[in-house]
BADRENDREN-59925 format. One record per residue (C-alpha): residue in three letters; residue number from 1; x negated, y negated, z. Coordinates in pm, whole numbers. Example, Ala and Ser with C-alpha at 12.3 -4.5 7.8 and 13.67 -1.06 7.14 Angstrom:
# BADRENDREN-59925
r	k	east	north	up
Ala	1	-1230	450	780 .
Ser	2	-1367	106	714 .
***
This chain:
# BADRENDREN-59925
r	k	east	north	up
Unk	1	-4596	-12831	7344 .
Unk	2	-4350	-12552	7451 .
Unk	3	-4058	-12845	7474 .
Unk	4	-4130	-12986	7149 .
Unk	5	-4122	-12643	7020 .
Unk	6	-3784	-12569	7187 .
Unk	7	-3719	-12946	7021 .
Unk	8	-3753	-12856	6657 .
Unk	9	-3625	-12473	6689 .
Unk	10	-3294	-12640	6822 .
Unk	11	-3274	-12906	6522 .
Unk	12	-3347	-12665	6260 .
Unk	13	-3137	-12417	6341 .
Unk	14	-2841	-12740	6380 .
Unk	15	-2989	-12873	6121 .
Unk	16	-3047	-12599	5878 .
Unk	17	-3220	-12686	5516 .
Unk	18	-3243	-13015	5583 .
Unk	19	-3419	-13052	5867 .
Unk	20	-3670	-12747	5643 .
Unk	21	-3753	-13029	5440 .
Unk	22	-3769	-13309	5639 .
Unk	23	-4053	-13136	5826 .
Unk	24	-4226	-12990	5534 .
Unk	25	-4288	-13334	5414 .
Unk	26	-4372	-13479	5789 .
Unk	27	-4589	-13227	5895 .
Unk	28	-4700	-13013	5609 .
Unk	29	-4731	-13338	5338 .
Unk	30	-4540	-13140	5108 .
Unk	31	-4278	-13381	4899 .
Unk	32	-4164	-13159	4649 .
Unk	33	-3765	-13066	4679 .
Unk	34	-3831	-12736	4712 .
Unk	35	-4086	-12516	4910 .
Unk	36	-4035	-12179	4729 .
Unk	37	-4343	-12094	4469 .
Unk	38	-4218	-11932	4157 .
Unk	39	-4296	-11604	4064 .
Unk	40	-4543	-11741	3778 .
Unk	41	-4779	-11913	4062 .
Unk	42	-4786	-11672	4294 .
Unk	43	-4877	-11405	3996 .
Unk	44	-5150	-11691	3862 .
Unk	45	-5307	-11809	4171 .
Unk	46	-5602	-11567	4128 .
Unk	47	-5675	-11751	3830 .
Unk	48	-5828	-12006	3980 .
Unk	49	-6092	-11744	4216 .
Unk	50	-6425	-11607	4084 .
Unk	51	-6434	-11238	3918 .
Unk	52	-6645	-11173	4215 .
Unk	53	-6383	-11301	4424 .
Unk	54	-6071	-11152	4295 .
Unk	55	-6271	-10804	4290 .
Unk	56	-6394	-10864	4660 .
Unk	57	-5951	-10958	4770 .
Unk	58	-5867	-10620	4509 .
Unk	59	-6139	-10408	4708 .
Unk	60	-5954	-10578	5034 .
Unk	61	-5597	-10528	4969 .
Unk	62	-5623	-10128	4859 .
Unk	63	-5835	-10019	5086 .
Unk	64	-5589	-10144	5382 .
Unk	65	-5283	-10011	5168 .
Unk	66	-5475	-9683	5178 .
Unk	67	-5502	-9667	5504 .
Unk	68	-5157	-9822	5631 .
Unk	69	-5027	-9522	5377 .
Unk	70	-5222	-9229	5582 .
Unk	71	-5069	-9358	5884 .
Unk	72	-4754	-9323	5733 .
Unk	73	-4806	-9037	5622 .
Unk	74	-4889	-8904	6000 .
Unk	75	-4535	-9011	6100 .
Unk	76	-4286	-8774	5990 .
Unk	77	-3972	-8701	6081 .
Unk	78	-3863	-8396	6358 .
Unk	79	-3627	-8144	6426 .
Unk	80	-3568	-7948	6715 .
Unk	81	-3275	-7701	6823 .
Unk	82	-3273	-7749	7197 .
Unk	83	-3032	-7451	7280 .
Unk	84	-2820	-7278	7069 .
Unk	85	-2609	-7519	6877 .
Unk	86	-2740	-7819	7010 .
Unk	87	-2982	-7977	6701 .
Unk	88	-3176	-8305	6825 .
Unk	89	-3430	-8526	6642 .
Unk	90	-3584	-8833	6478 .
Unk	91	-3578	-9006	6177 .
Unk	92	-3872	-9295	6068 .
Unk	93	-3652	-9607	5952 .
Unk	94	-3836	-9936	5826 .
Unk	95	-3683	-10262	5942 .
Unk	96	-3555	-10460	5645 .
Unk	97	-3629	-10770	5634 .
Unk	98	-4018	-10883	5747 .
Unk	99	-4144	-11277	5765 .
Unk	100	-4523	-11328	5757 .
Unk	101	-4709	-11598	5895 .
Unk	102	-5027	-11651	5667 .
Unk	103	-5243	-11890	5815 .
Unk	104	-5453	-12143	5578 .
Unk	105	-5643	-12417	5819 .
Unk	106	-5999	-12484	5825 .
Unk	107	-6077	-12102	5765 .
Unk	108	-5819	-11971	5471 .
Unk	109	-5787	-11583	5647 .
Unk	110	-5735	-11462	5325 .
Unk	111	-5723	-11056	5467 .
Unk	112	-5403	-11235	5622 .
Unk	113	-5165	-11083	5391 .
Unk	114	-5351	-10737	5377 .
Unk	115	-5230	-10680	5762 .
Unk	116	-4872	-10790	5752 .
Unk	117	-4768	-10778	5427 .
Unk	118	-4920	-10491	5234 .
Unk	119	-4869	-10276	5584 .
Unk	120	-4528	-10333	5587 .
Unk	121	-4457	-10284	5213 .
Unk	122	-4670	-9952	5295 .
Unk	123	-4440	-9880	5554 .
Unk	124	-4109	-9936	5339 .
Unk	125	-3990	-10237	5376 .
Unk	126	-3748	-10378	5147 .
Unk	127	-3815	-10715	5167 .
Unk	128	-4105	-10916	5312 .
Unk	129	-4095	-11317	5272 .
Unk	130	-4392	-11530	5302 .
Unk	131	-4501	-11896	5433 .
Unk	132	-4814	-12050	5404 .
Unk	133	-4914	-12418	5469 .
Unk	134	-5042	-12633	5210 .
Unk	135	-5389	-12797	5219 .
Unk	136	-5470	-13134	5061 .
Unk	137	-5464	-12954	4701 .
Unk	138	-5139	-12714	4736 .
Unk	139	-5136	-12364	4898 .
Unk	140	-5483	-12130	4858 .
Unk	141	-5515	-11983	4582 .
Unk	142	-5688	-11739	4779 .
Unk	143	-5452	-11643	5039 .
Unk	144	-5150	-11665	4785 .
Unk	145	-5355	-11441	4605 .
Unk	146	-5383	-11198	4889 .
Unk	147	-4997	-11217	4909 .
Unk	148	-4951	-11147	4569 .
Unk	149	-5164	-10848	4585 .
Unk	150	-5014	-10740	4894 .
Unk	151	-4670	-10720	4737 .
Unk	152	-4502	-11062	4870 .
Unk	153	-4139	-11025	4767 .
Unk	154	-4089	-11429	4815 .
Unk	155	-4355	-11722	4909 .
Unk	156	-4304	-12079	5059 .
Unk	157	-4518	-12359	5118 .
Unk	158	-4423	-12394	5457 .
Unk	159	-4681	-12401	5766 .
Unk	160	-4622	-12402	6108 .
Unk	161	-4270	-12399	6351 .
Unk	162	-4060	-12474	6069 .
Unk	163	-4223	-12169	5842 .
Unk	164	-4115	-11934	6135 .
Unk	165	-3770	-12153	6223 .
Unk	166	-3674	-12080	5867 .
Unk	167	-3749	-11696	5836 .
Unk	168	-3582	-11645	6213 .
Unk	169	-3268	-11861	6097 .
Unk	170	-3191	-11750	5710 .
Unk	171	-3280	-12090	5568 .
Unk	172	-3548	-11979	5301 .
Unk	173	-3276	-11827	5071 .
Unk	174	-3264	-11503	5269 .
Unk	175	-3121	-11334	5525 .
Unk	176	-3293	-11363	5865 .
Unk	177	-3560	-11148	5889 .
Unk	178	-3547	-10895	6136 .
Unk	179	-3925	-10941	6270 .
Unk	180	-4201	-11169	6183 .
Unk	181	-4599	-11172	6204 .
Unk	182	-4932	-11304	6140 .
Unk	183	-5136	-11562	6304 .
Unk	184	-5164	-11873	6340 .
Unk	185	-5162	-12209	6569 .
Unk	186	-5060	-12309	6939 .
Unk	187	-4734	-12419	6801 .
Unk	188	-4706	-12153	6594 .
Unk	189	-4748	-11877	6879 .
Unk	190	-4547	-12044	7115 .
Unk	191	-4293	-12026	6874 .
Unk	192	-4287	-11667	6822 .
Unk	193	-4309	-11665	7190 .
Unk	194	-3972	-11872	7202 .
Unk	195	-3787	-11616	6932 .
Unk	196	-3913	-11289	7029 .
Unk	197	-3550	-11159	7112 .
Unk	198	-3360	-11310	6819 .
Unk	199	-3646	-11114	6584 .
Unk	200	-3945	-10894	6654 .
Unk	201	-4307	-11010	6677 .
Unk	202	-4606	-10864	6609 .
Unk	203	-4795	-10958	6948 .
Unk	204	-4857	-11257	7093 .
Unk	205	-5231	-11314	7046 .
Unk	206	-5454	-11548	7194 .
Unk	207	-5831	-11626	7079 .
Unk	208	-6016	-11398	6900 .
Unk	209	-6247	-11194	7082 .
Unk	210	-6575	-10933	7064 .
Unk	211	-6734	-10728	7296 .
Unk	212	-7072	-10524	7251 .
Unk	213	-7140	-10238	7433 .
Unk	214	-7514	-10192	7353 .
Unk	215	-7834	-9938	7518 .
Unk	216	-8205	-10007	7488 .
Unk	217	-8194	-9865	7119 .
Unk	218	-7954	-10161	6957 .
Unk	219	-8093	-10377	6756 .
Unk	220	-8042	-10749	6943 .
Unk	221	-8017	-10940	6637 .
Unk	222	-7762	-10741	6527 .
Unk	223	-7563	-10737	6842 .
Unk	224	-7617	-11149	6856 .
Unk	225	-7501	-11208	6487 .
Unk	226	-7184	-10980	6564 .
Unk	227	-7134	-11169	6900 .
Unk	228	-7187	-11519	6704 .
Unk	229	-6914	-11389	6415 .
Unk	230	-6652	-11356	6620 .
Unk	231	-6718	-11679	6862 .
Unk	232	-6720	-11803	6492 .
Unk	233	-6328	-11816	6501 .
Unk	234	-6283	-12116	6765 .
Unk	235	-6415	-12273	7062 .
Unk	236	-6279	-12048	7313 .
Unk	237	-6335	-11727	7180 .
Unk	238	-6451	-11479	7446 .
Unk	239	-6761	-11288	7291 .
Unk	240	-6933	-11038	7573 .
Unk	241	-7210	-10801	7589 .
Unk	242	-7234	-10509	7798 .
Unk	243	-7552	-10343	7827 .
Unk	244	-7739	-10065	8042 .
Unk	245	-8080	-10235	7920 .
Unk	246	-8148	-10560	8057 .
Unk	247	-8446	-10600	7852 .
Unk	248	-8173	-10584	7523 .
Unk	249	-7951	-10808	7698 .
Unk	250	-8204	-11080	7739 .
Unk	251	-8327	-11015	7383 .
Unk	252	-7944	-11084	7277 .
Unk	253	-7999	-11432	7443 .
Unk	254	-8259	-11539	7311 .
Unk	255	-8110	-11431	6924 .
Unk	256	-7845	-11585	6973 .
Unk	257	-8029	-11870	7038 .
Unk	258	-8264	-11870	6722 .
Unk	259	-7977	-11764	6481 .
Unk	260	-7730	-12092	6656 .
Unk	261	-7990	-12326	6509 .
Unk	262	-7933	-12259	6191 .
Unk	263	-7565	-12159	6200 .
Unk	264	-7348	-12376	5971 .
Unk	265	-7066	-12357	6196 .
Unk	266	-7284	-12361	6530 .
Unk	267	-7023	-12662	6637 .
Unk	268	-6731	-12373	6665 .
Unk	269	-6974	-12055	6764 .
Unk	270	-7183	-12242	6999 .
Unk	271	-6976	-12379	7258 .
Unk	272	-6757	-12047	7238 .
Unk	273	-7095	-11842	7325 .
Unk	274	-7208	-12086	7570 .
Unk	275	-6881	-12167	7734 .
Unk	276	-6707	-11806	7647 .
Unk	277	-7010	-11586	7602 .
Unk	278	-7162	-11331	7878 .
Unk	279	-7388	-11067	7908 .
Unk	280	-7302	-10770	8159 .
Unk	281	-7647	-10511	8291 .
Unk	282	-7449	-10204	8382 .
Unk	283	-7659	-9932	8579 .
Unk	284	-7554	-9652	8373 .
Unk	285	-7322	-9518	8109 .
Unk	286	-7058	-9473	8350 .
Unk	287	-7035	-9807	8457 .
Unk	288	-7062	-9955	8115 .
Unk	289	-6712	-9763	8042 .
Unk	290	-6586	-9886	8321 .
Unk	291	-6670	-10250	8303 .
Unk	292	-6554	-10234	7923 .
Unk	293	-6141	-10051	7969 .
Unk	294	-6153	-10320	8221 .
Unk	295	-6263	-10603	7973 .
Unk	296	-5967	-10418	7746 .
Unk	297	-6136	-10637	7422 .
Unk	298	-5970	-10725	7086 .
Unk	299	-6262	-10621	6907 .
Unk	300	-6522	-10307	7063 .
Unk	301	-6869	-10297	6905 .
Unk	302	-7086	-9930	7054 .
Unk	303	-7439	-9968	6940 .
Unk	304	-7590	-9681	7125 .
Unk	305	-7772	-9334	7073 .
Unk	306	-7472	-9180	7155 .
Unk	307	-7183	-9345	7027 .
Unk	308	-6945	-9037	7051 .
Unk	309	-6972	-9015	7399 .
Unk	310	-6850	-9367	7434 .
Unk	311	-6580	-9343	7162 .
Unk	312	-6440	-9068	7347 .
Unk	313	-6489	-9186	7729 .
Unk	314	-6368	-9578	7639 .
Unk	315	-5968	-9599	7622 .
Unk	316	-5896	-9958	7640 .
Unk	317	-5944	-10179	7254 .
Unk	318	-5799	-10290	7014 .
Unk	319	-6038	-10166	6742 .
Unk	320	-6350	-9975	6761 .
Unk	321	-6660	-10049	6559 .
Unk	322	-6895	-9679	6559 .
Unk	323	-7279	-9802	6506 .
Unk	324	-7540	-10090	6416 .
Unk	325	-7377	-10028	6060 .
Unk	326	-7033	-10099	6153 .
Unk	327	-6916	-10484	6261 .
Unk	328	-6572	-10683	6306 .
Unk	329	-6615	-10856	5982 .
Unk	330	-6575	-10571	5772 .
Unk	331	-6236	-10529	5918 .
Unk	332	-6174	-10922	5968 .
Unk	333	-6180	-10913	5559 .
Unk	334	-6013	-10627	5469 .
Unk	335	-6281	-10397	5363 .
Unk	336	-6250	-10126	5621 .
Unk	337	-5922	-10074	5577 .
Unk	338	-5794	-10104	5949 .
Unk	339	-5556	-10361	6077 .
Unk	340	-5710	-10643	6251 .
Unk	341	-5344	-10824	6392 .
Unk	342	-5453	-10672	6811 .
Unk	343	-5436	-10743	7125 .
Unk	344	-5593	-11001	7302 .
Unk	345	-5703	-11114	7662 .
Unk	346	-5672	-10734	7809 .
Unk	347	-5323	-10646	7617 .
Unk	348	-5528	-10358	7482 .
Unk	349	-5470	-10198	7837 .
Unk	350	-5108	-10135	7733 .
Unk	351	-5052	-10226	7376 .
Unk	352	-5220	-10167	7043 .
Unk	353	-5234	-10385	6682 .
Unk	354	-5032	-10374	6391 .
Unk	355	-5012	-10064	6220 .
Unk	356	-4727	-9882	6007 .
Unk	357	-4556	-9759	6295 .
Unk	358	-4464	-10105	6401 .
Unk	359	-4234	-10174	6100 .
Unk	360	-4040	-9839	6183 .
Unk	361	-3753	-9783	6395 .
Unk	362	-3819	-9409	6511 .
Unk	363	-3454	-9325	6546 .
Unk	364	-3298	-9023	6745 .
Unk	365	-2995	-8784	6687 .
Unk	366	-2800	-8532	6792 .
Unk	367	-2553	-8272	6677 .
Unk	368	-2301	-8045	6916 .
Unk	369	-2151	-7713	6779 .
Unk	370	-1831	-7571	6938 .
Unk	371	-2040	-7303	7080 .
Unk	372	-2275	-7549	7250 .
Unk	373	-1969	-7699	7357 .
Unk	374	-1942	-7497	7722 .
Unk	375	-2327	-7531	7819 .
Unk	376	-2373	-7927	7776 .
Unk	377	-1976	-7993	7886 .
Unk	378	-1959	-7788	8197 .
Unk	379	-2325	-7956	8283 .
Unk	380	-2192	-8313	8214 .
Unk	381	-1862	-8277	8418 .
Unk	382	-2081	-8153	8746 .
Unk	383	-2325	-8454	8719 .
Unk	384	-2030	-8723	8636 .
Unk	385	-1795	-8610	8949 .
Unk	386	-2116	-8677	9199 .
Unk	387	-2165	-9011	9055 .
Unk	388	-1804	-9085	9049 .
Unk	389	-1817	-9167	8709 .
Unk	390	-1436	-9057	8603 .
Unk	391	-1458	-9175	8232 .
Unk	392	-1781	-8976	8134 .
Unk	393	-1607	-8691	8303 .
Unk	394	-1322	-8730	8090 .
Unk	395	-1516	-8726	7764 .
Unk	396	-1625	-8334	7874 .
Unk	397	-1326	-8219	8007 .
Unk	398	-1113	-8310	7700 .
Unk	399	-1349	-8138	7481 .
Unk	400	-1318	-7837	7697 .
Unk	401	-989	-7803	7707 .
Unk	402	-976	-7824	7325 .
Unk	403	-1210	-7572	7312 .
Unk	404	-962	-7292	7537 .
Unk	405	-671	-7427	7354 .
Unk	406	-835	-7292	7042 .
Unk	407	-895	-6993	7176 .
Unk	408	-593	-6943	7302 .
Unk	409	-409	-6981	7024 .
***
């Protein structure tokens, strides 16, 4: 996979347009001459959803905009003077052009767009450009919805290598874009993998994941139908339970069990519990925290009498779910406003999910007076001579003697 990858990034970009389209009808079954949807069908596509469903994508796409827009909000830029005449600080600067990946396989994520698009439009970006793949009938009208809502600048029916080739490159009747995100694929992650460098990514995410960390006072069906909806999303996603009741983690079994048999989908969920799934009996509270910023999950479920404690001893998640009332899916569709685009397989250790602050460039400056002139100059000639570094000398010393020539005049 990772050499045909390389294969096709290396034709494309040789290639250019052309090669666009000869993969977009080889791989995506698309043989129209040209993959950009036109203003009118990306405005229309909700035409063809329920009320109940356009309401349920509305509901979806504001609440997330609301809450990409507090973030922003919490960002704001900072000034400092340091010492007399010497003024530092930062500015918050959105990147300018964003590609986003919107997945449409045998699940259409529709809350897709919410994350990538409508965050970075909250965050200020100018322009964000869209691909989607095609199904048998044409793009979702469900996810191309979502974009639409979201504020999609431009969409293309374009899935996989050659969706990403052709935002990275400039072929889509833009500049390159200067990051891209979203899900999707193998292919399509070990392509980002392959041109993190030329643009920005998101993350690179592997299967989707859950953990539970539950006490003798969760309710186990509960806990087993949020453990099922996540192993929900493929074969090999991790779901685990830790528990400091052992009679709740064997209760968990044997609900997961019952509620497999009559799971539509228990083809996808049940190997990924069975091969994927585990349940963890920690002694105590202590050890539970411990076992879980070890684990470092995607997704954190606390169903516990005393779910402030753990929110405030666990450090290590991507997301946080407080309470039986609270589960992944709320977020997974957009309703509870927070990104789900996070870490997987223990990233959360070091890195968190998409948010606002991704799409912004927090950039510093400075500004020297005359009269701060002596203190930084006299400081920068000192530390230059020991390290032998003649030229940075040189930029202090000629500003010093500027500085007695003008007062010597």
């Amino acid at each position: 996979m990772v050499e045909r990858v390389s294969e096709m990034l290396l034709e494309i970009e040789r290639d250019g347009s052309d090669a666009i389209l000869r993969y977009a009808r080889e791989l995506d079954g698309w043989d129209r001459p040209d993959v950009e949807l036109g203003a009118a069908d990306i405005r229309t596509a909700g035409d063809a959803l329920t009320p109940e469903h356009r309401q349920a994508l509305e509901l979806g796409a504001e609440r997330t905009r609301r809450f990409a827009e507090l973030q922003r909000a919490g960002l704001q830029d900072a000034e400092i003077e340091l010492a007399p005449g010497l003024t530092t600080g930062y500015r918050y600067v959105p990147v300018q052009r964003v590609g986003a990946y919107l997945p449409a396989g045998k699940f259409p994520l529709t809350a897709g767009a919410f994350m990538t698009v409508g965050v970075a439009k909250a965050a200020g970006v100018d322009t964000v450009v869209c691909c989607l793949p095609p199904g048998k009938n044409g793009p979702d009208p469900a996810v191309l919805h979502s974009a639409y809502l979201s504020g999609a600048d431009r969409v293309f029916v374009l899935g996989g290598v050659q969706a990403l080739a052709g935002m990275a490159f400039g072929l889509l009747g833009e500049e390159p874009v200067d990051m891209i995100v979203g899900a999707g694929n193998a292919f399509v992650a070990e392509a980002k993998r392959q041109l993190f460098g030329r643009v920005a990514i998101d993350l690179m995410a592997g299967p989707s994941e859950v953990a539970v960390l539950a006490d003798e006072t969760a309710d186990p069906e509960l806990v087993a139908a949020d453990l099922l909806g996540q192993a929900e999303h493929g074969v090999n996603s991790p779901a685990a339970l830790v528990t400091t009741s052992r009679a709740l983690g064997e209760a968990v079994i044997e609900a997961a069990d019952k509620q497999l048999a009559n799971l539509s989908t228990s083809d996808i969920a049940g190997p990924a519990w069975h091969d994927f799934g585990s349940v963890t009996w920690a002694q105590d509270a202590e050890t539970a925290v411990a076992l879980m910023d070890d684990l470092a999950p995607e997704h954190l479920e606390v169903h516990t009498a005393d779910d402030e404690h753990y929110h405030s001893a666990l450090r290590n998640y991507g997301s946080i779910f407080l309470g039986q009332w609270s589960t992944v899916a709320y977020s997974d569709k957009g309703m509870a406003g927070t990104n789900h685009v996070l870490p997987t397989a223990g990233g959360a250790r070091h890195s968190a999910g998409l948010s606002v602050s991704r799409f912004l460039k927090p950039l510093t400056y400075q500004r020297v007076s005359r009269d701060a002139t002596p203190l930084l100059a006299e400081a920068v000639e000192t530390i230059s001579d020991y390290e032998g570094m003649a030229a940075h000398e040189a930029t202090a010393t000629m500003r010093l003697q500027r500085l007695r020539e003008g007062e010597n005049r």
